[in-house]
C-alpha positions in Angstrom: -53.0 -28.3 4.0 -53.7 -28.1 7.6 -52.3 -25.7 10.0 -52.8 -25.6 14.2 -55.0 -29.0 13.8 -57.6 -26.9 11.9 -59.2 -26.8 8.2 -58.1 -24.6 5.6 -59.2 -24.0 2.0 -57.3 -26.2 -0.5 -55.6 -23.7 -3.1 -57.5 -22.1 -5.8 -59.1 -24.2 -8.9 -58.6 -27.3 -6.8 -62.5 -27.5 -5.6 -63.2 -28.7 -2.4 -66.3 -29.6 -0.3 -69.3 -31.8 -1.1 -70.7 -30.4 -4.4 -67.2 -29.3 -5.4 -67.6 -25.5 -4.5 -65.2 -23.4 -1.6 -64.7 -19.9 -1.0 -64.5 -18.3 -4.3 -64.2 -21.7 -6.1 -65.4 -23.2 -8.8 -65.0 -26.5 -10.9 -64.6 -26.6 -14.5 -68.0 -27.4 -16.6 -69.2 -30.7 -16.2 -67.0 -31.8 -12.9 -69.8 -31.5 -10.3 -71.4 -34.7 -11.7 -67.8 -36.5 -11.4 -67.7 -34.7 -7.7 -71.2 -36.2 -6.9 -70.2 -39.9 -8.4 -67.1 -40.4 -6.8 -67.7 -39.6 -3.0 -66.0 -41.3 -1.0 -67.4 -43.1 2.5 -69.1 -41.3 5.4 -70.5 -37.9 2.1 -73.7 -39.3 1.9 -74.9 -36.9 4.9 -72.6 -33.9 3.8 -74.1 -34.2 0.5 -78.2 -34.8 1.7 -77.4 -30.9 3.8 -76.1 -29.7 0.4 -78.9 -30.1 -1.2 -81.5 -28.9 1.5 -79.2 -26.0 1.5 -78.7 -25.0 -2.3 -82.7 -25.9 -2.4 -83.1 -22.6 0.0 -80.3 -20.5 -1.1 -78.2 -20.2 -4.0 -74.7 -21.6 -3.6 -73.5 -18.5 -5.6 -74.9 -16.1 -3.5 -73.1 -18.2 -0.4 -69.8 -17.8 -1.9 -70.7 -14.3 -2.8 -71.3 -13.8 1.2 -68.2 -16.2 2.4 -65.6 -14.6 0.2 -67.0 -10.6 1.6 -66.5 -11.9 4.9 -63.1 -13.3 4.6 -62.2 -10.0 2.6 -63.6 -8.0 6.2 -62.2 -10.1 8.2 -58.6 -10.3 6.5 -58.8 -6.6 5.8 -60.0 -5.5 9.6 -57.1 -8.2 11.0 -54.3 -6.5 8.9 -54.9 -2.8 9.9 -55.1 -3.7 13.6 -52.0 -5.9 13.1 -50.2 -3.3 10.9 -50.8 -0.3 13.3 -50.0 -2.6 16.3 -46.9 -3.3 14.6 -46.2 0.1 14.1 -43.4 -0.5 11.8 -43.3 -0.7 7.5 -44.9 -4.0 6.6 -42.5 -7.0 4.7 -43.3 -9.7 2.1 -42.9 -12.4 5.3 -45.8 -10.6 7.1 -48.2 -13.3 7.7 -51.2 -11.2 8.1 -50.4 -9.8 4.6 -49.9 -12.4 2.5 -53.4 -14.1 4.0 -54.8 -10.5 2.6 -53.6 -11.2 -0.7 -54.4 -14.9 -0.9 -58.1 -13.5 0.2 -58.2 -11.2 -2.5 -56.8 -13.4 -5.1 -59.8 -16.0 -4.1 -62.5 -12.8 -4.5 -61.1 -12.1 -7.9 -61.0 -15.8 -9.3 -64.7 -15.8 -8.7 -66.8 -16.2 -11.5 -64.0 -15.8 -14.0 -64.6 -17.4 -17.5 -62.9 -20.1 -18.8 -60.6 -19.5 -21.9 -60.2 -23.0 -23.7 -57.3 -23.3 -25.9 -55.8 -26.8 -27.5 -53.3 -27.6 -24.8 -55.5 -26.6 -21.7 -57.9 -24.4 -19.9 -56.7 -20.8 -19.4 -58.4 -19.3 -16.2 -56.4 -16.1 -14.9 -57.0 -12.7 -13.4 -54.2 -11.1 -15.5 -57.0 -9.9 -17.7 -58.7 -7.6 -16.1 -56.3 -6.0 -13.9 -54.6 -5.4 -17.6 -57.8 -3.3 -18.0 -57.2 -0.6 -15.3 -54.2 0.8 -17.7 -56.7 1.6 -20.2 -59.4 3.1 -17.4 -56.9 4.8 -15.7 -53.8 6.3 -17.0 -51.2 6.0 -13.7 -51.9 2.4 -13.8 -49.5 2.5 -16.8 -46.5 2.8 -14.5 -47.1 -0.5 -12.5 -48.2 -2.6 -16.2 -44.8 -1.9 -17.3 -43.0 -2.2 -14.2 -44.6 -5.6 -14.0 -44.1 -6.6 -17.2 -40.4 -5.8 -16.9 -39.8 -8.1 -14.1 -37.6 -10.9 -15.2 -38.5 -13.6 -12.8 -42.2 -13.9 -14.0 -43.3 -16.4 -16.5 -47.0 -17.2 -15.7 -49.9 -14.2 -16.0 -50.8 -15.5 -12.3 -47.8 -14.4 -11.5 -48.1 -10.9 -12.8 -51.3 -10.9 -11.6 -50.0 -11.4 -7.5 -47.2 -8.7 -8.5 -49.4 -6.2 -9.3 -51.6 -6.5 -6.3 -48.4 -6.1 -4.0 -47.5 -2.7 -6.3 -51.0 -1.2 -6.0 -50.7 -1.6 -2.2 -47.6 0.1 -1.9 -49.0 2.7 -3.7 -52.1 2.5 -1.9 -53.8 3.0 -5.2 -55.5 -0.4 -5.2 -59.2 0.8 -4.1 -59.0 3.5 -7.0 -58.3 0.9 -9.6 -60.6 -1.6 -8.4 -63.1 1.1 -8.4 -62.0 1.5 -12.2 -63.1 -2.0 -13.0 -66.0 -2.0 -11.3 -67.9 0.8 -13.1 -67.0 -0.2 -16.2 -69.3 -3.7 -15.9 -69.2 -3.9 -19.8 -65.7 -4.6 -20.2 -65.8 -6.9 -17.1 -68.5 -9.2 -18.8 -65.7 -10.3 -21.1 -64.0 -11.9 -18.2 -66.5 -12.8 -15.9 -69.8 -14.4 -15.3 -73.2 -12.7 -14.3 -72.8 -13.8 -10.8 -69.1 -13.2 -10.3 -68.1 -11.2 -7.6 -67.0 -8.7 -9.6 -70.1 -8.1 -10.9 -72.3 -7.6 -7.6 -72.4 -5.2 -5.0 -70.3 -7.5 -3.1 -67.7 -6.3 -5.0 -68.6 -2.5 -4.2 -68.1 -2.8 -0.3 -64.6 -5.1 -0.9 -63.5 -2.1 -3.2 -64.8 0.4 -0.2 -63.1 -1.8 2.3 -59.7 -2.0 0.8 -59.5 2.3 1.3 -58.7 2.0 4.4 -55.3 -0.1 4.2 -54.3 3.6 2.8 -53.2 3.8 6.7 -50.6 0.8 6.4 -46.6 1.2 4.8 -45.8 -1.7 2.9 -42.7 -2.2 1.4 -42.6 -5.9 -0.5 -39.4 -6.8 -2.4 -41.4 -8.0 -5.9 -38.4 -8.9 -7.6 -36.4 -12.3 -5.7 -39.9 -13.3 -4.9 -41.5 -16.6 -6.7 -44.6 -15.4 -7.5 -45.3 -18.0 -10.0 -45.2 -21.7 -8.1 -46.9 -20.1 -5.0 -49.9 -21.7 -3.6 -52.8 -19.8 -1.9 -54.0 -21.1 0.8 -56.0 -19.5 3.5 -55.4 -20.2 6.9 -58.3 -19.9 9.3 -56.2 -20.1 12.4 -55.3 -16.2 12.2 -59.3 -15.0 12.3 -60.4 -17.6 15.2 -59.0 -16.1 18.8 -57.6 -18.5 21.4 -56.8 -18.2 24.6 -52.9 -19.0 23.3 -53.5 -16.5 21.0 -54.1 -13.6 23.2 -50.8 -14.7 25.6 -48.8 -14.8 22.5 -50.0 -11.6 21.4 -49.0 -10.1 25.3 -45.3 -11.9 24.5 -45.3 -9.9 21.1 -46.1 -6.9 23.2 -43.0 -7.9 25.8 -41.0 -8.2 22.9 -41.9 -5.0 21.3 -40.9 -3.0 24.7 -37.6 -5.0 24.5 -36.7 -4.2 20.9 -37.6 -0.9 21.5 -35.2 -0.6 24.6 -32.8 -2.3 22.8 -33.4 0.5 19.6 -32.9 3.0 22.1 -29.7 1.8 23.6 -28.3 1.4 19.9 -29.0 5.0 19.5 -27.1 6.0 22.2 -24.2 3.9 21.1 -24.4 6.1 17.9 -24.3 9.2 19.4 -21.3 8.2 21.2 -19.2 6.9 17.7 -20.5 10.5 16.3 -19.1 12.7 18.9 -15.5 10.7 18.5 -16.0 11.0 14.8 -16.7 14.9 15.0 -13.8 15.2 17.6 -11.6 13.9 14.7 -13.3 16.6 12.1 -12.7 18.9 14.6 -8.8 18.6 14.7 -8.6 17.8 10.6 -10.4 21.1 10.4 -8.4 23.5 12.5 -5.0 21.8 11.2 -6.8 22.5 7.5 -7.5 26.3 8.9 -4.0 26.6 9.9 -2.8 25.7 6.7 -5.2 28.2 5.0 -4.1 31.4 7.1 -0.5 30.2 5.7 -1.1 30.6 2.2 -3.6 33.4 3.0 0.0 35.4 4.4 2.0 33.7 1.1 -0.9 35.2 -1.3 -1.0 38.6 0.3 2.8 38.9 0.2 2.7 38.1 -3.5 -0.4 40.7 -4.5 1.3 43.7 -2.5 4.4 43.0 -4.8 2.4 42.4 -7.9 0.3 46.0 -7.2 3.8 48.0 -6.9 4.8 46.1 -10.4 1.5 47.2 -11.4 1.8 50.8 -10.8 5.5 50.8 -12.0 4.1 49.5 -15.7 1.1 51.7 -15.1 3.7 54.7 -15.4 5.7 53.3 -17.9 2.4 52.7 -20.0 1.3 56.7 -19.4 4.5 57.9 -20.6 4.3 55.7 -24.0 1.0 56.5 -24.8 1.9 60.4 -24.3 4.7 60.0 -26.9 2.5 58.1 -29.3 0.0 60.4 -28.9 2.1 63.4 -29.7 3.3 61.4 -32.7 0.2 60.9 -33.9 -0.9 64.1 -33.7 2.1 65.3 -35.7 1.5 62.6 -38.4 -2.1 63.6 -38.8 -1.0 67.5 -39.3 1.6 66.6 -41.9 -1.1 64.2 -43.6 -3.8 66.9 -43.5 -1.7 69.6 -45.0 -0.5 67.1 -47.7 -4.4 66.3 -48.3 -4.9 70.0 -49.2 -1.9 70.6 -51.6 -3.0 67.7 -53.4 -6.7 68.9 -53.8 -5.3 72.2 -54.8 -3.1 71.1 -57.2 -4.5 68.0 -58.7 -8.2 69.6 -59.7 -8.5 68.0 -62.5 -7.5 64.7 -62.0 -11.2 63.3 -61.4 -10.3 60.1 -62.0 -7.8 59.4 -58.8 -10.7 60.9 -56.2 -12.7 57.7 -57.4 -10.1 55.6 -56.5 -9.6 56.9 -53.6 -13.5 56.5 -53.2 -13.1 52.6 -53.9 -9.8 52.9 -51.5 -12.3 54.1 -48.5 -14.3 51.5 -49.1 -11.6 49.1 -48.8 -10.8 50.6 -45.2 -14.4 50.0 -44.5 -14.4 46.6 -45.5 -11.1 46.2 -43.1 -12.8 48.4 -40.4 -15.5 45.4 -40.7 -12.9 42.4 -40.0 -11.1 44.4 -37.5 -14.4 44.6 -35.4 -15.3 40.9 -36.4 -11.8 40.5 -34.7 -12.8 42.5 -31.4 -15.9 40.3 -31.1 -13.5 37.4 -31.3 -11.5 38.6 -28.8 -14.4 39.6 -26.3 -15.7 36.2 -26.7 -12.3 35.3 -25.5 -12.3 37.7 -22.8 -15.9 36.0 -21.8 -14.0 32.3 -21.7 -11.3 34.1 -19.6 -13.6 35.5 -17.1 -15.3 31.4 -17.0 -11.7 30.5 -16.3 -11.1 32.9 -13.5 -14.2 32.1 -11.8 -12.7 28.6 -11.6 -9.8 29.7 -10.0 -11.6 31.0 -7.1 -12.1 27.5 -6.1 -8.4 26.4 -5.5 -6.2 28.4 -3.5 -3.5 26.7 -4.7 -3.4 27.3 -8.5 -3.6 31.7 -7.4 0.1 31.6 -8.0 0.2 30.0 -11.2 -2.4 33.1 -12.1 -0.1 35.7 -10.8 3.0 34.3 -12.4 1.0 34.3 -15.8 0.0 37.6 -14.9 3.5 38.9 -14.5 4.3 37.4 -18.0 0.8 38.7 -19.5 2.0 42.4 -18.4 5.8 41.1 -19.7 4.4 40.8 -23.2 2.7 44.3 -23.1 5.8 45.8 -22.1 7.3 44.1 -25.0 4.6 44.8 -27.4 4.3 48.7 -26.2 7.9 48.9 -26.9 7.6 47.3 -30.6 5.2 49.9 -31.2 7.2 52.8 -30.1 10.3 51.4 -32.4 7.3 50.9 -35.1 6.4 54.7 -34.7 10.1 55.6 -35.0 10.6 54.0 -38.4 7.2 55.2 -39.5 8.1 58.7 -38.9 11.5 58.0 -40.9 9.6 56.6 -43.7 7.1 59.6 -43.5 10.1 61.9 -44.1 11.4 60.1 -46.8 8.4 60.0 -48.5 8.0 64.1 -48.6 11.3 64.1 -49.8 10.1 61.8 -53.2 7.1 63.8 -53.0 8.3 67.0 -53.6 10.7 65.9 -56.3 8.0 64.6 -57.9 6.0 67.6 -57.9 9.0 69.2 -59.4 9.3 66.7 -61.8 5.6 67.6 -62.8 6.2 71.3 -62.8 9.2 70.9 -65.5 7.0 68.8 -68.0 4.0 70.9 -67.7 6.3 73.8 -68.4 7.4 71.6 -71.8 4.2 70.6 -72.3 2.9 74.2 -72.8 6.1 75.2 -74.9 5.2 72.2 -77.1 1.4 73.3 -77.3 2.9 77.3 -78.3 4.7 75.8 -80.9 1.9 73.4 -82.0 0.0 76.3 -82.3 2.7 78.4 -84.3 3.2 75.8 -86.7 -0.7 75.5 -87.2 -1.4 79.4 -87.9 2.0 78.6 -90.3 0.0 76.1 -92.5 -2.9 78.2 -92.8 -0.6 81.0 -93.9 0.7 78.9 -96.2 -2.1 77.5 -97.5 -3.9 81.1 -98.1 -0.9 82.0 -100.5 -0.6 78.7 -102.1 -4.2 79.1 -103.0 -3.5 83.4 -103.8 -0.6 82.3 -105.6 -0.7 79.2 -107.2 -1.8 80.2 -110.7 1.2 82.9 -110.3 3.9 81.3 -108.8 4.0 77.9 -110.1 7.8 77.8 -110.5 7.6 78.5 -106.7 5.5 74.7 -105.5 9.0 72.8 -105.6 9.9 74.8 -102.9 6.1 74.7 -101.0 6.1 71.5 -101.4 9.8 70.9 -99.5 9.0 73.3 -96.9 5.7 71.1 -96.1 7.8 67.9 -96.5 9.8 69.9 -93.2 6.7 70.4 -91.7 5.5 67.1 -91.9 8.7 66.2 -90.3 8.4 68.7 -87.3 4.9 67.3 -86.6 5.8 63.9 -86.3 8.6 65.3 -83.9 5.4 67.1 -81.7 3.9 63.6 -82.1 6.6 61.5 -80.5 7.0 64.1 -78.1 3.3 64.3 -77.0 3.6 60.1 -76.5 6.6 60.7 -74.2 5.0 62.9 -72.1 1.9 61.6 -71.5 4.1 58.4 -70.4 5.6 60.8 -68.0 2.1 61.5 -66.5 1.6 57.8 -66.4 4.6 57.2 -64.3 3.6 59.9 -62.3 0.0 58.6 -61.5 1.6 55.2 -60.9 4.0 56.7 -58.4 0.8 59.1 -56.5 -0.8 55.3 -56.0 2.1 53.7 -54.5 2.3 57.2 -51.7 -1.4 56.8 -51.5 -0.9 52.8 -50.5 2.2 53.5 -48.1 -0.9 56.2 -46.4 -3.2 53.3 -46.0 -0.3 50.9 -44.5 0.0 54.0 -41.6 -3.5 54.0 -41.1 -3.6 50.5 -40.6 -0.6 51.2 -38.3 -2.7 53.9 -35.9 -5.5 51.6 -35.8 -3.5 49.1 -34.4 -2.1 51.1 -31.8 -5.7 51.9 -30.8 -6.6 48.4 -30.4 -3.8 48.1 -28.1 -4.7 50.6 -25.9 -8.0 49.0 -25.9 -5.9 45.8 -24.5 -4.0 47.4 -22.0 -7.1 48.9 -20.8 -8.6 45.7 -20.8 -5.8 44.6 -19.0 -6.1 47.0 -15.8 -9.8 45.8 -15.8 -8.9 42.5 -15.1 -6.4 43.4 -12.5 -8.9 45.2 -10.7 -11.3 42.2 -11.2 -8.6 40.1 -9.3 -8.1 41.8 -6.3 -11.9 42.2 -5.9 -11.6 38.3 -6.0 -8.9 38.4 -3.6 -11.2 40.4 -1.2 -14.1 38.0 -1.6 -11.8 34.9 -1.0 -10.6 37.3 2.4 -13.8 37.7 3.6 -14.6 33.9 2.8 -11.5 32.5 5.2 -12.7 35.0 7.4 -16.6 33.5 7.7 -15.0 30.0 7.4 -13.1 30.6 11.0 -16.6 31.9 12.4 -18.2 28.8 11.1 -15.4 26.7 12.2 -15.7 28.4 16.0 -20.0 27.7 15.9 -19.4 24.3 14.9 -17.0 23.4 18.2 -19.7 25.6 20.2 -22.1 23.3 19.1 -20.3 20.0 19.6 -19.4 21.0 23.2 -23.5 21.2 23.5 -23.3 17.6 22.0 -21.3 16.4 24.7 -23.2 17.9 27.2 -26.5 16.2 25.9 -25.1 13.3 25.7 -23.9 13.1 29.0 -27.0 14.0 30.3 -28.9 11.3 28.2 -26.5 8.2 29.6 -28.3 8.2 32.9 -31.9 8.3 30.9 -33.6 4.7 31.0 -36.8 3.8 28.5 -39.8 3.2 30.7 -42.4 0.6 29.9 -45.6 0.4 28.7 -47.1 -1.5 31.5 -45.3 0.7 34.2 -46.9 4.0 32.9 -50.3 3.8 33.9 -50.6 8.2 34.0 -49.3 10.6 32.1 -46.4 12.3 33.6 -47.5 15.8 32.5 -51.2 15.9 33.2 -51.4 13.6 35.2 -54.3 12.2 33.4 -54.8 8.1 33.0 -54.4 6.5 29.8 -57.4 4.8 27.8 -57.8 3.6 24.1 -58.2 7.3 22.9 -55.8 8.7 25.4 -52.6 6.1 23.8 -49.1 6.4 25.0 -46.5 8.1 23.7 -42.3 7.7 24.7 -40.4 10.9 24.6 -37.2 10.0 22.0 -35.8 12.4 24.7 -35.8 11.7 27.9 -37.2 8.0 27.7 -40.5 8.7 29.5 -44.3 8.6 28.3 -46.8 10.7 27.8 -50.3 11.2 26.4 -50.6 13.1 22.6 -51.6 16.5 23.8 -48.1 16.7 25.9 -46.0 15.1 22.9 -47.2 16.1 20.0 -43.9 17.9 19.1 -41.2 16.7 17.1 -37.3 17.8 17.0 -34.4 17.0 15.2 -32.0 15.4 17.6 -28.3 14.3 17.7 -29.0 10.6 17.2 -31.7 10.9 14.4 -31.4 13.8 12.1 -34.8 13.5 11.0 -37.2 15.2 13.7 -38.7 12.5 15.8 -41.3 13.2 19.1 -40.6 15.1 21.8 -42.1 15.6 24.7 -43.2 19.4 25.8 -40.6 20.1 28.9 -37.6 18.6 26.6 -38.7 20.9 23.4 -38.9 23.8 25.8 -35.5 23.2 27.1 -34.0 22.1 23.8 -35.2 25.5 22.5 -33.9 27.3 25.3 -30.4 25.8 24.7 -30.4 26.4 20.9 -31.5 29.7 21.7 -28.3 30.5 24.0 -25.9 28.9 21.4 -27.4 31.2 18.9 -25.2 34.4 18.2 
C-alpha cells in the first residue's frame, strides 16, 4: 500500500524487507531461507547491508527500538492532534486508528505460534484475555466484547477491546497488569518479544497520558475482522503542505465555530417563541384552576353546614342511647343480685356462666380481629385519599361519596335507635316471664316441702309400726292380716311420693332450661351494646376524616396559591430572556488571529498564556480573566464566561431575585 508517493509497512504477518523482518514482524519458522532464495533483481545490495547490520546489532533489538518509536511518535501525534481538535474523538479519526494499528504491530511482536491441523494460529486475543483474571474491572469489557455480534475472528476481539480500554482510559492499568505478571506472558510470547522487555515498560508509561483525550468509537457497525493494519508514515514526516493544511484546519475550525455560535443563537430564538407559547397554555391552565378552586370552595362550605347539621343529629342519638343503656344496665344489675340471692345453691349454673364469659372473650377476640381489619382498611383509605390530592377533578366524586358515606350513618344510627326500641320491649317482656317463673318456683318449692312433711310422717309411721309389730307380734297374731293391708296402703302412698318426686324435679329441669334461654337473650343484648360502641367508634372515625379533608383542601389552597407566584417568576424571568437575547444579536465571534491581547489585562498571548472566547459576549480572553463558567439561555449546561459578563449576569440574577 502506498500513500502520498511514500512507503508504508505491508499489514501484519505479511513480512517485508530484505531478511523478511518489519516493524514488529516476523515470518513463520523456516521462511527467512525462502526470503533469502527468492530475491528478486537489484536485493543483492539490500541484503550484503543486512548482514553487516545484524552482524553489529541484533535485528530483535532493532525492531524492539523501531516499534518504541512508532509507539512515541503515534502516541505524542494523537495528544497534540486530539487537544488541537478540541472536540470527543471518532472511529474515522485518522490519527487514531494509526495509534491502534501501532499498538496492534507492538503486541504481535514476539507472539508464539499455535500450530493446529488446518493452519497456524498467531493472535493477541490471548493475553489481553489474561487482564480479566489480573484485574477484576477488566471483566466488564471481556463480556461486553464477547457479546458483540458482529465479531467472528479473536483478532477481531482483540482490536475491540483496545478501542474499549481507551474509552475508558484504563488501557495503561491493564497493560501494566500483563507486564508484571511475565510468567503468564511466557505462555504467549518469546524471550525477546516486546512484551517482555523494558520496551514494553515505557509503551505502558507512554499510553497514561492519552487519559487527556475523549474518545467515543462506535464498536458495534464497525468491521473489525477483515481490516488491514497498515501504518502510514506520511502522518509523522512534516511537509511544508502539511503545515498550510494544518493553518486551513485552523481557518476551518474559527469557521465552524462561528457557524456553532450562530446556531446557538438561532436556538435561543425557537426557545423564547416556544416559552411564549407555555406562557399563554399556562395562564389559560391557571385560569381554569381558580374556576374550580371557586366550584370546590362553594361545595365544601355546603358540605361543612351538612356536617354540623348530622353532627347535631348524631349528639342527640347518642344521648338517648346512652340514657338507654344506662337504664338497661340498672335493670340487669338489680336482676344479677336477685338471682345470686335466690339461686345459692345452684353451683352448677355460675359455671356455665363461667364457660359463657369465656365465650364473650373469645367474641371480644374476633371483634378486635375485626377492628384491625377495619384499621387496615382505614390505612388503604388514607393511600387512596393521598391520591386524590393529585387530580382536582375527581374532589367532587369524593364529596359526593362523602355525602352518601354520612347518608348511610344516618341510616345506620337510626337502625340502631329502632334496634334499642324493640330491645327495650323485649327486656320488658322478659321480666314479665321472669317473674312468673319465679312464682312458678315458689309454688313447687312450697309442694315440695309439704311432700317432704309427709315423707317424713309416713316414715316416723313405719317405725311406729314396726316397734308394735315386733311388741306385739307373739300377742296379736290375729291382728297381721290387718298390718299387713295397712302396709300394702303404705306401699301404695310411697309409690304416690315417688311419682311425685319425678314430676317435680322435671319441673326444676324446665325451669333451668328456661333460666338458660333468659341468660342467652342477655348475651344477644350485650352483643347488641357492643355494637353500638363500635359505631360510635365509626362515626368518630368519620369526623376524623372530615377534618383530614379540609386540612387537604388547605394544602391544595396554599399550593394554587404558590403555583401563581411561580407562574409570575417564570414570565419575570423570560422577559430577562428577551432582553439577553436582544442584547446578544448584535454580538459577533472574534477570531483567533485578530486577538493578539487579552481584552481584560491587556496582556499578549503566548503558548502558556492560550486563548479563550467568552460563550458570552463572543470575545477572547486569557485563562485568568475566563476561568468562570455559567449556565446560560442557549446551553443549559454551564459553559465559560468571561469575568465582566459573570459580574453582570450575577447582578441581573440578583435583581430578578425576590
Amino acid at each position: 500500500m502506498v500513500t502520498r508517493g511514500r512507503p508504508s509497512f505491508p499489514p501484519p504477518g505479511s513480512g517485508s524487507g530484505p531478511d523478511g523482518r518489519g516493524l514488529g514482524v516476523r515470518r513463520l519458522p523456516g521462511s527467512e531461507d525462502r526470503a533469502g532464495r527468492g530475491a528478486g533483481p537489484g536485493s543483492g545490495e539490500q541484503s550484503g547491508t543486512g548482514d553487516d547490520f545484524s552482524a553489529t546489532k541484533d535485528p530483535t533489538a532493532v525492531e524492539r527500538a523501531n516499534l518504541l518509536n512508532m509507539a512515541k511518535l503515534s502516541i505524542k501525534g494523537l495528544i497534540e492532534s486530539a487537544l488541537s481538535f478540541g472536540r470527543t474523538l471518532d472511529s474515522d479519526y485518522p490519527p487514531l486508528q494509526q495509534f491502534f494499528v501501532v499498538m496492534e504491530h507492538c503486541l504481535k511482536h514476539g507472539l508464539k505460534v499455535r500450530k493446529s491441523f488446518l493452519s497456524y494460529n498467531k493472535t493477541i486475543w490471548g493475553p489481553l484475555e489474561l487482564v480479566e483474571k489480573l484485574y477484576p474491572e477488566a471483566e466488564e469489557i471481556g463480556a461486553s466484547v464477547r457479546d458483540l455480534p458482529g465479531l467472528k475472528t479473536p483478532l477481531g476481539r482483540a482490536r475491540a477491546w483496545l478501542r474499549l480500554a481507551l474509552m475508558q482510559k484504563k488501557m495503561a492499568d491493564y497493560l501494566r497488569c500483563l507486564i508484571i505478571q511475565r510468567d503468564l506472558l511466557s505462555e504467549f510470547y518469546e524471550y525477546h518479544a516486546l512484551m517482555m522487555e523494558e520496551e514494553g515498560a515505557v509503551i505502558v508509561g507512554l499510553l497514561v497520558g492519552l487519559n487527556v483525550i475523549d474518545a467515543n468509537l462506535c464498536v458495534k457497525g464497525e468491521d473489525l475482522d477483515s481490516q488491514v493494519g497498515v501504518i502510514d508514515f506520511s502522518m509523522y514526516l512534516k511537509n511544508e503542505e502539511d503545515i498550510g493544511n494544518k493553518e486551513r484546519n485552523v481557518q476551518i475550525a474559527a469557521i465552524l465555530d462561528q457557524k456553532n455560535y450562530v446556531e446557538e443563537l438561532n436556538r435561543q430564538l425557537n426557545t423564547v417563541s416556544s416559552l411564549h407559547s407555555r406562557v399563554d397554555s399556562l395562564e389559560k391552565s391557571n385560569t381554569k384552576l381558580i374556576e374550580e378552586l371557586a366550584i370546590a370552595k362553594n361545595n365544601i362550605i355546603k358540605l361543612q353546614e351538612e356536617n354540623h347539621q348530622l353532627r347535631s343529629e348524631n349528639k342527640l342519638i347518642l344521648m338517648k342511647t346512652q340514657q338507654h343503656l344506662e337504664v338497661t344496665k340498672v335493670d340487669v344489675e338489680a336482676e344479677l343480685q336477685t338471682y345470686k340471692h335466690s339461686r345459692q345453691g345452684l353451683d352448677d349454673m355460675y359455671n356455665e356462666a363461667r364457660r359463657q364469659l369465656r365465650d364473650e372473650s373469645q367474641l371480644r377476640q374476633d371483634v378486635e380481629n375485626e377492628l384491625a381489619v377495619q384499621v387496615s382498611m382505614k390505612h388503604e383509605i388514607e393511600l387512596a385519599m393521598k391520591l386524590l390530592e393529585k387530580d382536582i377533578h375527581e374532589k367532587q366524586d369524593t364529596l359526593i361519596g362523602l355525602r352518601q358515606q354520612l347518608e348511610e350513618v344516618k341510616a345506620i344510627n337510626i337502625e340502631m335507635y329502632q334496634k334499642l326500641q324493640g330491645s327495650e320491649d323485649g327486656l320488658k317482656e322478659k321480666n314479665e316471664i321472669i317473674a312468673r317463673l319465679e312464682e312458678k318456683t315458689n309454688k313447687i318449692t312450697a309442694a315440695m316441702r309439704q311432700l317432704e312433711q309427709r315423707l317424713q310422717q309416713a316414715e316416723k309411721a313405719q317405725m311406729e309400726a314396726e316397734d308394735e309389730d315386733k311388741k306385739y307380734l307373739q300377742e296379736c297374731q290375729s291382728k297381721s292380716d290387718s298390718l299387713q293391708k295397712q302396709i300394702s296402703q303404705k306401699e301404695k302412698q310411697l309409690l304416690q311420693l315417688e311419682t311425685d318426686l319425678k314430676i317435680e324435679k322435671e319441673w326444676r329441669q324446665t325451669l333451668q332450661e328456661d333460666l338458660q334461654k333468659e341468660k342467652d337473650a342477655l348475651s344477644h343484648l350485650r352483643n347488641e351494646t357492643q355494637q353500638i360502641i363500635t359505631l360510635k367508634k365509626e362515626f368518630l372515625n368519620l369526623q376524623d376524616e372530615n377534618q383530614q379533608l379540609k386540612k387537604i383542601y388547605h394544602e391544595q389552597e396554599q399550593a394554587l396559591q404558590e403555583l401563581g407566584n411561580k407562574l409570575s417568576e417564570s414570565k419575570l424571568k423570560i422577559e430577562d430572556i428577551k432582553e439577553a437575547n436582544k442584547a446578544l444579536q448584535g454580538l459577533v465571534w472574534l477570531k483567533d488571529k485578530e486577538a493578539t491581547h487579552c481584552k481584560l489585562c491587556e496582556k499578549e498571548f503566548s503558548l502558556s498564556k492560550r486563548k479563550h472566547h467568552c460563550r458570552n459576549c463572543g470575545e477572547i480572553f486569557c485563562n485568568a480573566c475566563s476561568d468562570n463558567e455559567l449556565p446560560l439561555p442557549s446551553s443549559p449546561k454551564p459553559v465559560r464566561v468571561c469575568d465582566s459578563c459573570h459580574a453582570l449576569l450575577i447582578q441581573s440574577c440578583s435583581s430578578n431575585l425576590p
